[in-house]
C-alpha positions in Angstrom: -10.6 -31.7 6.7 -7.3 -29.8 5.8 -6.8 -27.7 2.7 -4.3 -30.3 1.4 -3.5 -31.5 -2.2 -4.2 -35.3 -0.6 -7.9 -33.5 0.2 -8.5 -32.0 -3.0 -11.0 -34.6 -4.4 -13.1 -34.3 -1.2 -12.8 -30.3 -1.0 -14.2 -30.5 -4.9 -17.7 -32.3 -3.7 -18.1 -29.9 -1.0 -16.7 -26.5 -1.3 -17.6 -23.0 -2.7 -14.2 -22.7 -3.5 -12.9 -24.8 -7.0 -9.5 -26.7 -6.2 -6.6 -26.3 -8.8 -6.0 -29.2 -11.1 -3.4 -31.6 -11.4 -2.0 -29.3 -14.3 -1.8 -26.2 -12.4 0.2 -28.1 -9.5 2.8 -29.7 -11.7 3.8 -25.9 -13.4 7.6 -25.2 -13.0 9.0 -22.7 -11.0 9.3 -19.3 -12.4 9.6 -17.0 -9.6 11.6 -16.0 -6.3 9.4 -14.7 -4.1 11.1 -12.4 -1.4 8.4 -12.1 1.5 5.7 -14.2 2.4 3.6 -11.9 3.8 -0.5 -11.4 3.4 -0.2 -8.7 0.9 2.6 -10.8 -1.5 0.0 -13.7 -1.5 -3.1 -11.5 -1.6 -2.0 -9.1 -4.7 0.8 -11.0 -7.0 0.7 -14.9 -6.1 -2.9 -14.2 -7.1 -2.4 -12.6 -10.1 -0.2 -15.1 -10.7 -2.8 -18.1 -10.2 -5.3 -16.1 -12.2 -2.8 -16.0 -15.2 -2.1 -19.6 -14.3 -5.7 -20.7 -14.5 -5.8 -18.9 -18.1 -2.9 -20.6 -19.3 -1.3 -17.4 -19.8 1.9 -17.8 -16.9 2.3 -21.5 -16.5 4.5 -20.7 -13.3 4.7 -21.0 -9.6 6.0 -19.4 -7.1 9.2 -20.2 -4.6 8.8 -18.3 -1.5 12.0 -17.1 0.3 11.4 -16.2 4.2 13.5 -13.9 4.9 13.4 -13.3 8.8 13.3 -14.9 12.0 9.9 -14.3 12.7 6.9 -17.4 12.4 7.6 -20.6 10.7 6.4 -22.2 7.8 4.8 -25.5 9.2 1.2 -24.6 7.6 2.6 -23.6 4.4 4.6 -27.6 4.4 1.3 -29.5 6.2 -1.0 -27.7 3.1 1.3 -28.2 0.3 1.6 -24.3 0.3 -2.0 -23.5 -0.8 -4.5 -20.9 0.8 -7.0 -19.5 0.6 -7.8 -15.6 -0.7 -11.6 -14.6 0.6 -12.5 -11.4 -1.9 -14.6 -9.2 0.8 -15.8 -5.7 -0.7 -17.8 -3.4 -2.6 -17.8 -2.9 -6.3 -20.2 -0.5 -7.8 -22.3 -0.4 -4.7 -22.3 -3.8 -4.4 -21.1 -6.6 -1.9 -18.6 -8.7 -3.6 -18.1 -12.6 -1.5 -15.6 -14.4 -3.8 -13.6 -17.1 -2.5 -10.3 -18.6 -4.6 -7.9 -21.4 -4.0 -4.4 -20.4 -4.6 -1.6 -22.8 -5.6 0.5 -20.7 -7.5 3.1 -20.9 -4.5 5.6 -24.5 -4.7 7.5 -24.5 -1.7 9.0 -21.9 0.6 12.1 -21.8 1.9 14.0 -20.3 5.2 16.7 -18.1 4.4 18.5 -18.9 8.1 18.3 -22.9 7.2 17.8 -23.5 3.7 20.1 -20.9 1.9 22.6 -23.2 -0.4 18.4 -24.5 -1.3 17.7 -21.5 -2.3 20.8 -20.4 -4.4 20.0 -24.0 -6.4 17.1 -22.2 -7.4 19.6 -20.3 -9.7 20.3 -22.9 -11.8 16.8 -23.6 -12.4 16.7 -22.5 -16.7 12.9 -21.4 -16.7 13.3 -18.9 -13.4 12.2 -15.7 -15.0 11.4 -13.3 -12.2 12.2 -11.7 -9.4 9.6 -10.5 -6.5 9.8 -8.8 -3.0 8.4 -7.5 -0.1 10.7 -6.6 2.9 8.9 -4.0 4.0 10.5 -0.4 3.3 13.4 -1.2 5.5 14.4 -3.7 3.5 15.7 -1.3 0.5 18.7 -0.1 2.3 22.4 -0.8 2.5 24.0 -1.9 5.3 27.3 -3.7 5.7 27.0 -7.1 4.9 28.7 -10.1 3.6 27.2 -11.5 0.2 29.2 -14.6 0.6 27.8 -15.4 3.8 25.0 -18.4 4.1 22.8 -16.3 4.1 23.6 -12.4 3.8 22.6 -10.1 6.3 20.0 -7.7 3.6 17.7 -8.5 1.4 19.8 -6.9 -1.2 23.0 -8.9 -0.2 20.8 -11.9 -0.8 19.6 -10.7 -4.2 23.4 -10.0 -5.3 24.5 -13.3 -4.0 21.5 -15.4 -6.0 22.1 -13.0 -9.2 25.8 -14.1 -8.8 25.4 -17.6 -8.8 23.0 -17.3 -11.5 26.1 -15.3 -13.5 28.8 -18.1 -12.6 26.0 -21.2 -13.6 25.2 -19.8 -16.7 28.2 -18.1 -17.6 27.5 -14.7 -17.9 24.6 -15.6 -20.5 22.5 -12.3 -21.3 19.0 -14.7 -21.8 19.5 -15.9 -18.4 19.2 -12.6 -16.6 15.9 -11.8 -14.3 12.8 -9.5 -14.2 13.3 -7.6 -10.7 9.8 -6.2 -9.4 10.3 -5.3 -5.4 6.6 -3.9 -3.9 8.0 -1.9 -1.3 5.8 0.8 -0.6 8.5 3.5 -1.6 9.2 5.4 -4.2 11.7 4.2 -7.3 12.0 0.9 -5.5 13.8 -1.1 -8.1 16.0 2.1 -8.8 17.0 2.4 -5.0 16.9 -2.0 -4.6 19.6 -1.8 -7.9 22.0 1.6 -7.0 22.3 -0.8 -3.9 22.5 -4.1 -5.3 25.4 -2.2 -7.8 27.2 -0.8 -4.7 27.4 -4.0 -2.9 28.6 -5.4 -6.1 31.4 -3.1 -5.9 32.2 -2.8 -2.3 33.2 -7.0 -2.8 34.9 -6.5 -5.7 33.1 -8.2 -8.1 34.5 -8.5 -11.8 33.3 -6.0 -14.4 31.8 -9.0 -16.8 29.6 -9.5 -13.6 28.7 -5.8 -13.2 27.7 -5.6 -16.7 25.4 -9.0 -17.0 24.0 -7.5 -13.7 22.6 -3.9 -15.3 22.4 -5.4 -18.8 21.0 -8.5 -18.8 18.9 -7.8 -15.9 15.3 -5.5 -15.6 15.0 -4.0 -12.3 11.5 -2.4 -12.9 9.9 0.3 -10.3 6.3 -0.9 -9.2 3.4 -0.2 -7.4 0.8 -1.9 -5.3 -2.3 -1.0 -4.2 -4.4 -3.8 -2.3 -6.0 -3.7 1.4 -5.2 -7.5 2.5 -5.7 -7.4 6.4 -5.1 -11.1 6.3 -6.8 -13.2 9.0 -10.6 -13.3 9.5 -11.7 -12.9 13.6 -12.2 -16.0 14.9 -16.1 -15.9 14.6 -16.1 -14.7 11.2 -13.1 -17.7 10.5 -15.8 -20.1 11.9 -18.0 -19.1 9.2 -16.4 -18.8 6.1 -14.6 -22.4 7.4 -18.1 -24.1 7.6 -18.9 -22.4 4.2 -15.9 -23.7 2.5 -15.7 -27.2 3.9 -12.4 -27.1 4.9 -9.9 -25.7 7.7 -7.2 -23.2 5.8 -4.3 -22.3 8.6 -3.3 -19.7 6.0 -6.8 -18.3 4.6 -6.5 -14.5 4.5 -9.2 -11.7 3.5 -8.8 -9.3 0.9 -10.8 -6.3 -0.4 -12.2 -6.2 -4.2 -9.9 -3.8 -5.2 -6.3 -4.6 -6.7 -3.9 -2.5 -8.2 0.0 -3.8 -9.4 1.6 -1.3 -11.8 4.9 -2.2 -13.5 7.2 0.4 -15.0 9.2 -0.8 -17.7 9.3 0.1 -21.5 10.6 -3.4 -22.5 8.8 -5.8 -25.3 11.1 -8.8 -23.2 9.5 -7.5 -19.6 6.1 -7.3 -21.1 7.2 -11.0 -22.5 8.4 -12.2 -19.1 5.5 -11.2 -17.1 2.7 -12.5 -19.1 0.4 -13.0 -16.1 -0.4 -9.0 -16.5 -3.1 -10.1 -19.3 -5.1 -11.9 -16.8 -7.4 -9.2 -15.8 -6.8 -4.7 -15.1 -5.2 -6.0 -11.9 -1.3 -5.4 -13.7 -0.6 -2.6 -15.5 3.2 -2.5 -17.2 3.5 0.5 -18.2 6.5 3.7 -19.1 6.1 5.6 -17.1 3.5 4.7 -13.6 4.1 7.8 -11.9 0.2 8.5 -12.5 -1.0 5.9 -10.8 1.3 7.0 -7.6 -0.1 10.5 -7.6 -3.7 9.0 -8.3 -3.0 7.2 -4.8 -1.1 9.8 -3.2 -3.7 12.3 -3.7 -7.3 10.5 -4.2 -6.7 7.9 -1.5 -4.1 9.1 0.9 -5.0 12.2 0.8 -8.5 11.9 0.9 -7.9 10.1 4.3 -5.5 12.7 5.7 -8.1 15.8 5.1 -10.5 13.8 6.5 -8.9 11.5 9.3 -9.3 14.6 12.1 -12.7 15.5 11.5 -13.5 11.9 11.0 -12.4 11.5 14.5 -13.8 14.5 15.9 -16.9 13.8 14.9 -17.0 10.4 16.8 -16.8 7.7 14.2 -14.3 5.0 15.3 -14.2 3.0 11.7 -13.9 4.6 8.2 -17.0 2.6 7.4 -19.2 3.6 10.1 -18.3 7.6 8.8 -19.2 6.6 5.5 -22.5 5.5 6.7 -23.2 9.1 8.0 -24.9 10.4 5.1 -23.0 14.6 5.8 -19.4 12.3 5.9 -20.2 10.3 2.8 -21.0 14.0 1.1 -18.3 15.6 2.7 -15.4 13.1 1.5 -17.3 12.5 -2.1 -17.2 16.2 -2.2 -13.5 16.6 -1.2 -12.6 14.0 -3.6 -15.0 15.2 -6.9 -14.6 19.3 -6.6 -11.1 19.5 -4.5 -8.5 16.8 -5.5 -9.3 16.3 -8.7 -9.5 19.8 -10.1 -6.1 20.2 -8.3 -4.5 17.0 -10.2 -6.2 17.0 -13.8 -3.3 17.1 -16.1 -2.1 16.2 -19.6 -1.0 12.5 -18.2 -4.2 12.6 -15.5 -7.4 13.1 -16.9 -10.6 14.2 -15.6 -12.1 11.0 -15.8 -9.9 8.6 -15.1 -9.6 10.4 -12.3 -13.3 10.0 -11.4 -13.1 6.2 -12.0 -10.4 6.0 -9.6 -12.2 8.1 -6.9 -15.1 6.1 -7.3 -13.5 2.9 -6.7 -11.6 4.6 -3.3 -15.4 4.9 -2.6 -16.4 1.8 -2.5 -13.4 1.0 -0.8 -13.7 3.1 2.0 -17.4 1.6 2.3 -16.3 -1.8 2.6 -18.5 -3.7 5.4 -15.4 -6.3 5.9 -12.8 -4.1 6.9 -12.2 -2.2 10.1 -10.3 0.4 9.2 -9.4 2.4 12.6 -9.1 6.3 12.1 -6.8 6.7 15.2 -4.7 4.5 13.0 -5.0 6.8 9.5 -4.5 9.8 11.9 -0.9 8.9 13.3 1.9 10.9 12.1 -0.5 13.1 10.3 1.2 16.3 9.9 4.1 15.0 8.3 1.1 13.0 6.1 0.0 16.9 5.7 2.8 17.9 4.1 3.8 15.0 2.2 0.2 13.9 0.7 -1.5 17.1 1.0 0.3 20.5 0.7 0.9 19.8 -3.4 -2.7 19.8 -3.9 -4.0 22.7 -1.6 -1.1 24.8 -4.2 -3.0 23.3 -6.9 -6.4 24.1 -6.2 -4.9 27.8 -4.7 -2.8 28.2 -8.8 -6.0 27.0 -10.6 -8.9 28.6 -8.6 -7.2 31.9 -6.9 -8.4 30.7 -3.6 -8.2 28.1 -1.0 -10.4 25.1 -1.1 -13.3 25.4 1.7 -13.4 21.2 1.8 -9.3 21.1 2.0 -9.3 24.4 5.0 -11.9 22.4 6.3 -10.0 19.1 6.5 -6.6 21.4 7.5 -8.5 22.9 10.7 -9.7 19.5 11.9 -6.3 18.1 11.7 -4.6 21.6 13.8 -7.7 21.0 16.5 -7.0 17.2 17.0 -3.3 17.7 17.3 -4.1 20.4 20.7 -2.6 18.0 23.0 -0.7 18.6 26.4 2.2 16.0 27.4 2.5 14.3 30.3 5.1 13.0 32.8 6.4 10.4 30.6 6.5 12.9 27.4 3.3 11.3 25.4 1.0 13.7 24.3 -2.9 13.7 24.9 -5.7 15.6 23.2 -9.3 15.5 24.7 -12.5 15.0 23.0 -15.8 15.8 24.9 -13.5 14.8 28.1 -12.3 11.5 26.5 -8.0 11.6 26.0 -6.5 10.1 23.3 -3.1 9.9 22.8 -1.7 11.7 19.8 1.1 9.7 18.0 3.1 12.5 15.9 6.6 13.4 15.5 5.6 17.3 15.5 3.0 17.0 18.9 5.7 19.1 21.0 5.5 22.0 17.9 1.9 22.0 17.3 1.3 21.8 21.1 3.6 24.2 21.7 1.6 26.6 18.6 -1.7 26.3 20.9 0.0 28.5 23.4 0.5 31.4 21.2 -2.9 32.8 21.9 -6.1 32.9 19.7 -6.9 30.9 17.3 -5.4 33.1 14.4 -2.6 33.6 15.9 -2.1 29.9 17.0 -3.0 29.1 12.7 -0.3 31.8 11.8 2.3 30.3 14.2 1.5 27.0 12.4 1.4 28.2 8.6 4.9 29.9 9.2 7.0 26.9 10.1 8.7 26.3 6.7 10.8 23.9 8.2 7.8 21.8 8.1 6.1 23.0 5.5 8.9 23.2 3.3 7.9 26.8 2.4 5.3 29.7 2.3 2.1 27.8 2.6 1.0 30.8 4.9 0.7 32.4 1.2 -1.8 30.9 0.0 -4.4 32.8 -0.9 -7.3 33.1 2.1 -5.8 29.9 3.6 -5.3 31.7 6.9 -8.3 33.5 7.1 -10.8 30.2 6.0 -8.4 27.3 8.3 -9.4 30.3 11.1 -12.9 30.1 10.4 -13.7 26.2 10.2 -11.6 26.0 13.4 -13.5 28.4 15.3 -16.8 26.4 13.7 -15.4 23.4 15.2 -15.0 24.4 18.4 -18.0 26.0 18.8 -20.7 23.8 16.8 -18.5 20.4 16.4 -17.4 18.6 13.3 -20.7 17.7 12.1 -22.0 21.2 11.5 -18.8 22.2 9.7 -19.0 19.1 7.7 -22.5 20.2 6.6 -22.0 24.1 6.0 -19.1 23.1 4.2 -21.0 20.9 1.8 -23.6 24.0 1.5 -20.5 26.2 0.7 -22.1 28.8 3.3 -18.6 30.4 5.2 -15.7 31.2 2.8 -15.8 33.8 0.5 -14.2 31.6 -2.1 -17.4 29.4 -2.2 -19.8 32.2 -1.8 
């Protein structure tokens, strides 16, 4: 049996899962959806069917798919629903939650149903605005907004905001709630400087210009969900026989869910009433907390640890955290390092905590393969960019480096000694294993090894400013302790290091 609306009836006498009703299928169409990627339907499209369950949103969802890429025969054979499997830990404990979505209507292909989707514009009760188009998709290119379709995402968006002006006259009610989920930073800033520019580069009238900044909220946002989408196909087998029913589009998501919404309007907070469904959406001034709460507690967290991880053996981020010494060391790093180097008037101490727990149980989820040679690519430019801000802030607020951070630092200069070979990759070697070493900077940092010892090869590092961006050689017995874990690691191995770290045994900043 199919995950159809024609199955519904039967899926209700058999599955774990509860189908939508009639009421929740009939809701008109209040969002264009950008993307239809696993982590648009595993973050908002589920919000958005939890609000719609509560009676709270009372919309669904039109999907725009924007590239070539796939097709969207499952998504017409099921009526457009899935299914989200919740897989995770929450407070220590496993979380197996299973939830029919059908807060998506239809989707449409940009290449074959574009004057389809521009009808959407005349549609009175579309409200909002979503997207995904990965961070490439936030940029300006030369394009033709009057072509069926436009080349960008954003000559897409002008050409539907246009025909929404010319349908509706230029009405200021009609305008849209824009929330792009790139994963950069000021999304909705950069999406509408562009959106403005192609507006002008096409000569667009000025009454358009001003409905389109006006009448119009482009709001910055944030998302923060793992959704690595399909199940393997023994673990598919299972859940399938659990739920009663075969899903073409089921994905897996972890526990954990973050969307955070800048905007400081009463008619935003109006508009997207599916953020009182649950903590999952947060609208909110100013949400540049929440960025440095992820920046720092969760991406940095893996980028001190993602080396030594590595060097130590462990393949998976949850098969470190079941090493007792890794599960200290990272709890440590997080609890005594980062967060002393954040806490702030707008960051607190404890909501700091809560979020480090939750990164936690994240990293501990049993569902989720998380690779480390993965979280290790591109790490020193990860170094600088997650990292370097909060060894500065532990060095202003405690005189001294961090032993967990010089620690994490000296791992990450060990794993990037590799050698190239004839084709120009470059290989590091672990107990006479190579791996290859995927960084933009593996010629530098190979190139450092070479300068003799290992304080000199850490000074040669440290002085680069081009990559650091300044004088982190600077800071205060960074030299001297990144020197000493590295000489540790070579000669006793991660695990030692890991462990006398936690004791607080070498640097005289811990002593």
């Amino acid at each position: 049996m199919n995950l159809a609306i024609s199955n519904l009836h039967k899926i209700a006498e058999v599955s774990t899962a509860v189908p939508p009703d009639d009421h929740m299928l009939a809701l008109p169409e209040k969002v264009l959806q950008f993307g239809t990627g696993v982590l648009l339907r595993g973050l908002p499209d589920f919000v958005i069917n939890k609000a719609n369950q509560q009676g709270l949103f009372n919309g669904r969802v039109v999907l725009v798919k924007s590239t070539s890429k796939g097709d969207t025969d499952a998504f017409n054979t099921q009526n457009s629903l899935y299914t989200v499997c919740i897989r995770g830990i929450e407070a220590g404990e496993k979380i197996e939650e299973n939830h029919i979505i059908s807060a998506i209507s239809r989707v449409l292909a940009a290449a074959t149903d574009w004057e389809e989707i521009l009808q959407c514009a005349a549609n009175p009760s579309l409200a909002v605005v979503i997207s995904n188009t990965t961070e490439l998709g936030i940029t300006l290119v030369k394009d033709n907004v009057h072509a069926s379709p436009p080349l960008s995402f954003p000559g897409k968006l002008l050409a539907f905001l246009y025909q929404r002006f010319k349908i509706f006259n230029g009405d200021v009610e009609k305008g849209l709630v824009v929330v792009p989920t790139e994963l950069i930073p000021g999304n909705a800033d950069k999406l509408l400087a562009i959106v403005l520019e192609l507006a002008h580069q096409h000569g667009f009238e000025i009454a358009f210009i001003e409905w389109l900044e006006n009448a119009n909220h482009f709001c910055n946002s944030l998302v923060d969900r793992i959704v690595p989408g399909k199940f393997n196909e023994a673990e598919y087998s299972k859940v399938e026989q659990e739920l009663g029913y075969k899903d073409e589009l089921m994905i897996m998501s972890e526990k954990y869910a973050l969307w955070a919404i800048e905007s400081d309007s009463e008619k935003v907070r109006q508009v997207l009433s599916f953020s009182g469904a649950d903590d999952t959406t947060i609208i909110a001034a100013d949400i540049s907390k929440f960025r440095d709460l992820k920046l720092r507690l969760l991406n940095g967290s893996h980028t001190f640890s993602c080396a030594l991880a590595w060097l130590a053996g462990f393949t998976t981020v949850k098969e470190a955290m079941a090493d007792g010494t890794f599960s200290r060391y990272i709890s440590q790093l997080m609890y005594e390092a980062i967060i002393p180097s954040i806490e702030s008037e707008t960051i607190t101490a404890l909501e700091a905590k809560r979020f480090a727990a939750a990164v936690l149980d994240r990293y501990r989820n049993p569902y989720i393969d998380h690779l480390w040679e993965n979280i290790c690519t591109q790490s020193s430019s990860k170094m600088v960019t997650r990292n370097l801000g909060l060894i500065h802030g532990y060095s202003n607020r405690f005189g001294h480096a961090s032993a967990l951070m010089s620690l994490g630092m000296a791992a990450h200069i060990l794993y990037l000694k590799a050698t190239a070979d004839a084709d120009g990759n470059y290989y590091g070697n672990l107990h006479g294993n190579s791996y290859l070493v995927t960084d933009q900077h593996a010629a530098f940092y190979s190139d450092a090894w070479q300068a003799g010892d290992n304080k000199a090869i850490v000074n040669t590092i440290f002085k680069n400013e081009e990559l650091w961006g300044g004088d982190i050689h600077e800071v205060t017995g960074l030299n001297e302790a990144v020197n000493d874990w590295l000489i540790l690691l070579q000669q006793e191995g991660a695990k030692i290091a890991m462990e006398k770290a936690i004791q607080e045994k070498i640097l005289i900043d811990e002593k």
